[in-house]
C-alpha positions as CSV (number, residue, x, y, z in Angstrom):
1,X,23.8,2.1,32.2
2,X,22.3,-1.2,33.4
3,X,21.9,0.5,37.0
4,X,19.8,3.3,34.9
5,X,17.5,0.4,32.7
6,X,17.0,-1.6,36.0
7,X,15.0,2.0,37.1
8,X,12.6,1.4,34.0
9,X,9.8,-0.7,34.5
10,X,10.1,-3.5,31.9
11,X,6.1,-2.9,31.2
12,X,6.7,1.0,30.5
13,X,9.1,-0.3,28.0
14,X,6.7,-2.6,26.6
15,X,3.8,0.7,26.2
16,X,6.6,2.5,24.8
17,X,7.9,0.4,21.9
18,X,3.9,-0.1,21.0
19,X,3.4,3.7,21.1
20,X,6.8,4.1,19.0
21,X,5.7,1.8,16.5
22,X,1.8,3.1,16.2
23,X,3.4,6.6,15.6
24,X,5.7,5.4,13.2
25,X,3.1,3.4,11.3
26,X,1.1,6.6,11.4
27,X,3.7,8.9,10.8
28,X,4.2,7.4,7.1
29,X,1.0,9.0,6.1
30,X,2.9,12.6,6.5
31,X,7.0,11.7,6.0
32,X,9.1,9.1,5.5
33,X,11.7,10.5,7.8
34,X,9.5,10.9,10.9
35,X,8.4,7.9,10.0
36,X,11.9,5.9,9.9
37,X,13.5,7.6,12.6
38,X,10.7,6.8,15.0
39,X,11.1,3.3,13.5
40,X,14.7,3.0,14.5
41,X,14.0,4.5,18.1
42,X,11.3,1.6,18.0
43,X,13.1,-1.0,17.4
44,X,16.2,-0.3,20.3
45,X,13.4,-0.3,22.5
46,X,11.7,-3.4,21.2
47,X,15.3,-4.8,21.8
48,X,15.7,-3.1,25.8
49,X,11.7,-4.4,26.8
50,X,12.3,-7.9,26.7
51,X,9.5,-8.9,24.4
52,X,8.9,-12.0,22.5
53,X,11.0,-11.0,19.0
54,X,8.2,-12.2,16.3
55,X,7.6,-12.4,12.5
56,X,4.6,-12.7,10.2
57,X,4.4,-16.0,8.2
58,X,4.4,-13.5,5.2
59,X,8.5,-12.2,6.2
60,X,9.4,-15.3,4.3
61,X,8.7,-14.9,1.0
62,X,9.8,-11.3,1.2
63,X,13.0,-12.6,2.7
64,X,13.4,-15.0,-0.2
65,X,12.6,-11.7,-2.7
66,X,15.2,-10.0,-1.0
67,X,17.7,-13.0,-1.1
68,X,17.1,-13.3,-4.7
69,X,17.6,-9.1,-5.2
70,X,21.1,-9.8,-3.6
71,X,21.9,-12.8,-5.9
72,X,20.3,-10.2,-9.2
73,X,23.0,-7.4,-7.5
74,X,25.7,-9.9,-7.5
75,X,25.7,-10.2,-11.1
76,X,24.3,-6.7,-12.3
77,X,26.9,-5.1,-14.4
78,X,27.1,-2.3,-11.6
79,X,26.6,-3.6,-8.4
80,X,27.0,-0.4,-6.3
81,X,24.5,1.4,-8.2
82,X,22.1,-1.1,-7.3
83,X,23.1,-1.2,-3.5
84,X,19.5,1.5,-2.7
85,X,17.5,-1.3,-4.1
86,X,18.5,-3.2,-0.9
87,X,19.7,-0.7,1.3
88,X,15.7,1.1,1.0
89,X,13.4,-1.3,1.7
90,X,15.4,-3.4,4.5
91,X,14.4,-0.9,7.4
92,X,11.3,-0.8,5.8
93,X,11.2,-4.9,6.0
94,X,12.3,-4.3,9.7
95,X,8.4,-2.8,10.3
96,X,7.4,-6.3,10.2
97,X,9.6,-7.5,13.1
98,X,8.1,-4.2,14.8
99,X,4.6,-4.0,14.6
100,X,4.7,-7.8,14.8
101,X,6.3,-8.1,18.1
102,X,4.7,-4.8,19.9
103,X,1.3,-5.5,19.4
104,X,-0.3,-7.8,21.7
105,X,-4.1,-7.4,21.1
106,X,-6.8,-6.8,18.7
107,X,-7.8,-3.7,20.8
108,X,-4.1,-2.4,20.4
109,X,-4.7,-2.9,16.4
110,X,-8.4,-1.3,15.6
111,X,-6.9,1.4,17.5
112,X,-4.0,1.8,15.1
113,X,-6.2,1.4,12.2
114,X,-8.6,4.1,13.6
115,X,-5.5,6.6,14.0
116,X,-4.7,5.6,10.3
117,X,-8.2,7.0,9.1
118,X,-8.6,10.3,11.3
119,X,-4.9,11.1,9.7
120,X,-5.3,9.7,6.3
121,X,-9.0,11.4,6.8
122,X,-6.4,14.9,6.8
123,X,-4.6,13.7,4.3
124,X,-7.0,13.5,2.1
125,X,-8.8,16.7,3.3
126,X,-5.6,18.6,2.0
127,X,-6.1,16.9,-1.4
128,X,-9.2,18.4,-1.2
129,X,-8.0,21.8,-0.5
130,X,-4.9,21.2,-3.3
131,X,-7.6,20.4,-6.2
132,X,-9.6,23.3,-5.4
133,X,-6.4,25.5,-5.6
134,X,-6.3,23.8,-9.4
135,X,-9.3,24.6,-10.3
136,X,-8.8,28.1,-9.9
137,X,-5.3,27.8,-11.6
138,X,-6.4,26.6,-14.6
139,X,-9.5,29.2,-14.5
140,X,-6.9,31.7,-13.9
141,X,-4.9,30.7,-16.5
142,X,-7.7,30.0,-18.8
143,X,-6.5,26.6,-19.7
144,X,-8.4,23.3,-20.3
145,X,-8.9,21.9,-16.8
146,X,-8.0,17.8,-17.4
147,X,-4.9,19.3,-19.2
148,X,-3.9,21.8,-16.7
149,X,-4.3,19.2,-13.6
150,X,-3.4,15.8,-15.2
151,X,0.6,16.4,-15.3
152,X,0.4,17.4,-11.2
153,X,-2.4,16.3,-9.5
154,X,-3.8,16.0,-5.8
155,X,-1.0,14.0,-3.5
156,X,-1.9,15.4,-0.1
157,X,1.7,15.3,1.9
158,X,3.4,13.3,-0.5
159,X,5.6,13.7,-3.1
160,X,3.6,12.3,-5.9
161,X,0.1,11.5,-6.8
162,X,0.7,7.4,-7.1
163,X,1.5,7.5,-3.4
164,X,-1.0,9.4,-1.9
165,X,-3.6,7.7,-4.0
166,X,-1.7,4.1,-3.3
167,X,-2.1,5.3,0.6
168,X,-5.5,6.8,0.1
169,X,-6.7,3.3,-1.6
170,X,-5.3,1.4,1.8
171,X,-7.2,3.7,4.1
172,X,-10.3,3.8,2.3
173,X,-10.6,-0.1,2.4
174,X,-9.9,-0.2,6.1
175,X,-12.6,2.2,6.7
176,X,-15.1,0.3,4.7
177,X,-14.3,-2.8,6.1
178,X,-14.9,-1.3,9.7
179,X,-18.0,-0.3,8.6
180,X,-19.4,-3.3,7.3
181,X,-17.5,-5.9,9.8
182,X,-16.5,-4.5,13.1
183,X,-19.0,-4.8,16.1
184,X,-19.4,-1.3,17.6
185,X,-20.7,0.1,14.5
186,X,-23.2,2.5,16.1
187,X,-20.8,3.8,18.3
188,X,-18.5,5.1,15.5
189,X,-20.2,5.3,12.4
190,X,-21.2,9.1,13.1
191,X,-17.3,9.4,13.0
192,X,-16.0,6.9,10.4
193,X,-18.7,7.2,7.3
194,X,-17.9,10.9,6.4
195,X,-13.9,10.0,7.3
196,X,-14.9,7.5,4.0
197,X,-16.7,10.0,2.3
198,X,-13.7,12.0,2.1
199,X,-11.4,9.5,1.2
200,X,-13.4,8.3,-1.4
201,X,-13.8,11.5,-2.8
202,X,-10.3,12.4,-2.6
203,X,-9.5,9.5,-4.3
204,X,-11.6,10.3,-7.1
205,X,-10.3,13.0,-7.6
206,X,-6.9,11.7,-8.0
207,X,-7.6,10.7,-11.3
208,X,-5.7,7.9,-11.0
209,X,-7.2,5.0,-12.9
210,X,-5.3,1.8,-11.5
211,X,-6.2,2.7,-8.0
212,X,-9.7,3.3,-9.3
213,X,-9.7,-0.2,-10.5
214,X,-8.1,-1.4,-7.3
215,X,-11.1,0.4,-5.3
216,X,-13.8,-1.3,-7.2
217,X,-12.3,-4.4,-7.4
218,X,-11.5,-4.6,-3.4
219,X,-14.6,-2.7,-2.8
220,X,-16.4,-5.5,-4.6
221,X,-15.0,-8.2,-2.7
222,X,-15.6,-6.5,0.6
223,X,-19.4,-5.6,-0.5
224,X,-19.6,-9.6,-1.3
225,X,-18.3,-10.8,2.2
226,X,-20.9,-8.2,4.1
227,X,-24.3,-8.3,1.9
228,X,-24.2,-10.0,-1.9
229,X,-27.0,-7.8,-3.1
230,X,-24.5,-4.8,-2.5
231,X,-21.7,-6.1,-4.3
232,X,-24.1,-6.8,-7.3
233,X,-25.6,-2.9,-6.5
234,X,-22.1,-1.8,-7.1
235,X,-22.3,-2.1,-10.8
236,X,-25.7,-0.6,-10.8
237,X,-24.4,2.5,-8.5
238,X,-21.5,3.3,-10.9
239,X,-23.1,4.2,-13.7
240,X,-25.3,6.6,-12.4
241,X,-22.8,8.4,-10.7
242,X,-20.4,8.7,-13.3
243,X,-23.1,10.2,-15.1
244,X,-23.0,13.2,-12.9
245,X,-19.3,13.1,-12.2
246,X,-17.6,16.6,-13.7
247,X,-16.2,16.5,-17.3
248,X,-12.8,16.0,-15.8
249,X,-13.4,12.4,-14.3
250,X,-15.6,11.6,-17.6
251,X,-12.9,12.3,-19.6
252,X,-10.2,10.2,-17.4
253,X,-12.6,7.6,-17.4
254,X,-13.0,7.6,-21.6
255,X,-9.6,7.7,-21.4
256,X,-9.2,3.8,-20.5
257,X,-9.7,3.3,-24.0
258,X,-10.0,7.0,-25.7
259,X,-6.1,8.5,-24.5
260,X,-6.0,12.2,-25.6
261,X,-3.1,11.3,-27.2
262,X,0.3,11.6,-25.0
263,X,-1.4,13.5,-22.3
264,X,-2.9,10.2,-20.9
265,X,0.3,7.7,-20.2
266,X,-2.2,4.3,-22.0
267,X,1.0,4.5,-24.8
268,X,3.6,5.4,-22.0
269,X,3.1,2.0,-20.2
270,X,2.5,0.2,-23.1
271,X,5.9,1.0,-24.0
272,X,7.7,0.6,-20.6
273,X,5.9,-2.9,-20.7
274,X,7.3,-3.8,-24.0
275,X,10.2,-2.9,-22.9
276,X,10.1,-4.9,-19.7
277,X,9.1,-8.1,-21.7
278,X,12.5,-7.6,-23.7
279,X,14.4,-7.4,-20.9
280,X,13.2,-10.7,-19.1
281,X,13.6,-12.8,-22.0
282,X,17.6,-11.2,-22.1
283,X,17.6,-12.2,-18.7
284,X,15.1,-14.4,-17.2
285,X,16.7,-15.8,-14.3
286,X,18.9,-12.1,-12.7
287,X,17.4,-9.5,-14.6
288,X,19.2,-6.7,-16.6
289,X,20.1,-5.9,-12.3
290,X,19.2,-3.8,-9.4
291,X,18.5,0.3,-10.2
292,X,19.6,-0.3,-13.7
293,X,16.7,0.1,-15.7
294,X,16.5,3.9,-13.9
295,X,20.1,4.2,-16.7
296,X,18.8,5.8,-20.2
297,X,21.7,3.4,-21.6
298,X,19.9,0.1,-20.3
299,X,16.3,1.0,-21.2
300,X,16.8,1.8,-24.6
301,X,18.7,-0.8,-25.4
302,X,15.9,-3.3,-24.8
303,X,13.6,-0.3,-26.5
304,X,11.8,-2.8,-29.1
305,X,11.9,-1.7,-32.7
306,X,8.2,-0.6,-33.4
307,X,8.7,2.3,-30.9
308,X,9.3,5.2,-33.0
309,X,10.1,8.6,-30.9
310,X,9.8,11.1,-29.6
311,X,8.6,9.0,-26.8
312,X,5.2,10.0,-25.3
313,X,5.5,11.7,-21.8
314,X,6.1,10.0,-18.4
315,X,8.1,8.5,-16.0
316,X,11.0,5.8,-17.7
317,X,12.9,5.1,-14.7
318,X,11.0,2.2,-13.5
319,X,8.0,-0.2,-15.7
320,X,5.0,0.6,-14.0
321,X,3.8,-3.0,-13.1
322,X,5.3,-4.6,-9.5
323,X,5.3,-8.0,-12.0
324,X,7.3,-7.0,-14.9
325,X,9.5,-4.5,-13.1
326,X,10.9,-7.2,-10.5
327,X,11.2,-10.2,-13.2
328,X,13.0,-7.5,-15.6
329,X,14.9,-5.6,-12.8
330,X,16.1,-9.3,-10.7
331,X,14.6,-11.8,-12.8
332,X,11.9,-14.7,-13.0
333,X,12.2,-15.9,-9.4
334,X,12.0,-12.5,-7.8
335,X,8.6,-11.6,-9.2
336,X,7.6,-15.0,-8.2
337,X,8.4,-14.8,-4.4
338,X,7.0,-11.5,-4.6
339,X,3.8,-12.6,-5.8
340,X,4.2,-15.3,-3.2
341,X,4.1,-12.7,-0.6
342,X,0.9,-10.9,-2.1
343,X,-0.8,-14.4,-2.5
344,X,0.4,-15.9,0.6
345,X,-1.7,-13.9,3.1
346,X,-4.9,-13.9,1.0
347,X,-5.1,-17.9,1.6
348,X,-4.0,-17.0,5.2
349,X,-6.7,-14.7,6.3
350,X,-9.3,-16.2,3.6
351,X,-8.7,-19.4,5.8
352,X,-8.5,-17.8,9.5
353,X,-12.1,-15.9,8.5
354,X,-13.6,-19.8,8.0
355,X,-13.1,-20.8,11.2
356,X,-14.5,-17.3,12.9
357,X,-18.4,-17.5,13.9
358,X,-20.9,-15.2,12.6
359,X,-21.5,-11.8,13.1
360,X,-19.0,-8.3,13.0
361,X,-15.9,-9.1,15.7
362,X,-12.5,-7.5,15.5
363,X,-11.2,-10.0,14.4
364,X,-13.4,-10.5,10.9
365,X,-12.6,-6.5,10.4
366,X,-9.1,-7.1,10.5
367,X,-8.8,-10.0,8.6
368,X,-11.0,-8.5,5.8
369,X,-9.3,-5.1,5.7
370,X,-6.5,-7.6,4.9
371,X,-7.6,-9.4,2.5
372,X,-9.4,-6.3,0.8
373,X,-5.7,-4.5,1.0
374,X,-4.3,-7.6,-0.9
375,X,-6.7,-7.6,-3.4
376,X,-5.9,-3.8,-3.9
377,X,-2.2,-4.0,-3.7
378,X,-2.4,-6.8,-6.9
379,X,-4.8,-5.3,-8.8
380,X,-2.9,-1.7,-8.8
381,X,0.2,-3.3,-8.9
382,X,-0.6,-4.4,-12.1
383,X,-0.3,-0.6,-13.9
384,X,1.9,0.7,-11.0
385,X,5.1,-0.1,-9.4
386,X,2.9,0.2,-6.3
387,X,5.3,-1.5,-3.6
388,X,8.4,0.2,-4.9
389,X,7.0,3.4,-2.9
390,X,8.1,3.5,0.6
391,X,5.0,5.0,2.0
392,X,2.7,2.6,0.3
393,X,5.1,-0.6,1.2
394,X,5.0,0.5,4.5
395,X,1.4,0.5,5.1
396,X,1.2,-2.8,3.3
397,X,3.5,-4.6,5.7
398,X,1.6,-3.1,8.8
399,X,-1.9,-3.9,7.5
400,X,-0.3,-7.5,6.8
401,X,0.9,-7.5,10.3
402,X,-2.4,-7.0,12.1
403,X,-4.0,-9.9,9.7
404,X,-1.9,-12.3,11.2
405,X,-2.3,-11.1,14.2
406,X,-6.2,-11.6,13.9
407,X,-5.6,-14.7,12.1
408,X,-3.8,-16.3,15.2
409,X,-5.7,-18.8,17.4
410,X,-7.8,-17.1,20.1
411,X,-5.8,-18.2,22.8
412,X,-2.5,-16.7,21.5
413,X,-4.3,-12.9,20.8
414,X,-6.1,-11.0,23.4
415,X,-9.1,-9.5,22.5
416,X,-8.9,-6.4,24.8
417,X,-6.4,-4.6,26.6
418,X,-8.1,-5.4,29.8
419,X,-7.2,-9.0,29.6
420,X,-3.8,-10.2,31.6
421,X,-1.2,-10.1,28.8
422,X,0.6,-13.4,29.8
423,X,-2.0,-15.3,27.5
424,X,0.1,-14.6,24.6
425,X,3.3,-16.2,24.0
């Protein structure tokens, strides 16, 4: 075996745990298996190539929310029903040690980035193609379009709407901040504007309001750092085009504060949350524990006593919001390091962009696709248990990755592939 390894040229190795992990960072965007099993085969040859093993600054508070998830399963009432909770996202976790260690240059990272928006560009395509297959079902069945479509929407390869729209959110701001930041605009903007027309569209049509929110609010802050006068057009663009937007996305947007009654899930969360805030207050410091809120038993017992049922429609397995899900599921001090990890980066990249010069670069494109992905991830995460979805946690910790990557010191990140790769550590 070592006779065999000593045949392989340690720098093939090196190409080949960075082409592993760019197709497994890629891959998530159409399965979680491919995904993970290219993963694993990543990592044993991350392990055989002899490079430098490396973390982002941002592992640490996700290590201290996984510690603390481990001290929650300790005491949960049934501590092999939680063991997924920990069990799930640790190879996901592992992407971080991955992309972190394989990826040696900015170059290496747009290029990932731009492979993320021609697939997610497909992804989205196929939405397209799915919500034109529902138009004409619900013509077909003569029913009321927003009612036929709103209980199984658009999700592209995915198995639910949330995650396709979570991943579609992610892709759109990457696009839009290599558009506004990076330096070879004119080269690829014949390519990468309709790739964000798509997306954007596609995500419209998701009908999936927190990730509209998300969008605006990221889209916002993105349109700030590039021109202010767009950001403060952005207000001034919305209205008009909701204006000719079709009746669906109207009535989804009315529905913010007009719910047609339990087909919108307004009183769904409002209940999950209610119940979520009885449940930290039981147990503020290890949560009711792991997976246990997905028991009927557990959630209604911390039901609060206005709900009267029947119970409006939806999803009462998990509480919709990354913040009260974590503090009711593991406690206090979980949701904390958690939001540690979301915050942590922002003031990481926010300070690596003040000390870049003017003008687009790769590394201002990264580091704002960053940023704008933080700012996303929070703002959804707010309605939506967001980072509990493999696919969407996944792309997180990559994007995360190549911030701090950009956000290194010059000297410790090459620029291009061309340049001799013993400049970085």
């Amino acid at each position: 075996m070592r006779d065999t390894l000593r045949l392989v040229p340690p720098p093939f190795l090196k190409r080949l745990a960075l082409w592993l992990a760019s197709a497994s960072a890629v891959a998530i965007l159409l399965s979680i298996a491919a995904s993970q099993i290219l993963l694993a085969l990543a990592l044993v040859v991350l392990l055989l190539s002899g490079l430098p093993l490396r973390w982002p600054r941002v592992a640490i508070p996700f290590a201290l929310f996984l510690g603390w998830t481990l001290i929650a399963l300790a005491f949960s009432p049934d501590p092999r029903f939680g063991i997924p909770s920990i069990r799930k996202p640790l190879l996901v976790y592992l992407m971080m040690l991955l992309i972190f260690s394989c990826f040696r240059t900015l170059a290496e990272a747009k290029w990932l980035v731009l492979a993320w928006i021609g697939v997610g560009t497909f992804t989205a395509g196929r939405g397209l193609v799915q919500f034109a297959s529902d138009v004409a079902g619900a013509r077909a069945a003569h029913r009321d379009f927003y009612n036929f479509y709103i209980a199984d929407r658009i999700r592209g390869f995915m198995s639910h709407w949330m995650t396709f729209s979570g991943q579609e959110l992610f892709i759109l701001l990457l696009v839009v901040a290599f558009l506004l930041f990076a330096p070879d605009l004119r080269k690829w903007a014949w390519l990468w504007a309709p790739c964000a027309a798509v997306v954007g569209i596609a995500l419209i049509l998701s009908d999936t309001r927190s990730v509209w929110i998300a969008a605006i609010v990221a889209g916002f802050y993105l349109l700030w750092e590039w021109r202010k006068w767009a950001a403060a057009a952005l207000p001034v663009l919305l209205l008009p085009g909701l204006l000719v937007a079709p009746a669906a996305i109207k009535e989804r947007v009315r529905s913010l504060t007009n719910p047609h009654g339990p087909t919108d899930s307004n009183g769904h969360r409002l209940i999950v949350w209610s119940t979520g805030w009885q449940m930290i207050k039981a147990h503020p410091l290890v949560g009711v524990g792991p997976e246990e809120i997905r028991k009927p038993e557990v959630f209604f017992a911390y039901l609060p006593a206005w709900v009267k049922g029947p119970l409006p429609d939806g999803n009462y397995q998990h509480l919709h919001s990354i913040y009260i899900h974590y503090a009711a599921e593991c406690g206090v001090p979980a949701a904390l390091f958690l939001t540690v990890a979301l915050v942590l980066p922002l003031v990481d990249f926010r300070r690596a962009l003040r000390t870049l010069p003017p003008g687009r670069s790769d590394r201002r494109f990264l580091l704002q696709a960053g940023v704008a992905t933080v700012i996303g991830t929070m703002v959804e995460g707010v309605a939506e248990k967001n980072l509990g979805d493999t696919e969407v946690l996944t792309m997180f910790l990559v994007i995360m990755c190549l911030g701090y990557l950009a956000a290194e010191r010059p000297a410790n990140v090459l620029t291009n592939v061309s340049e001799p790769t013993t400049a970085r550590p």
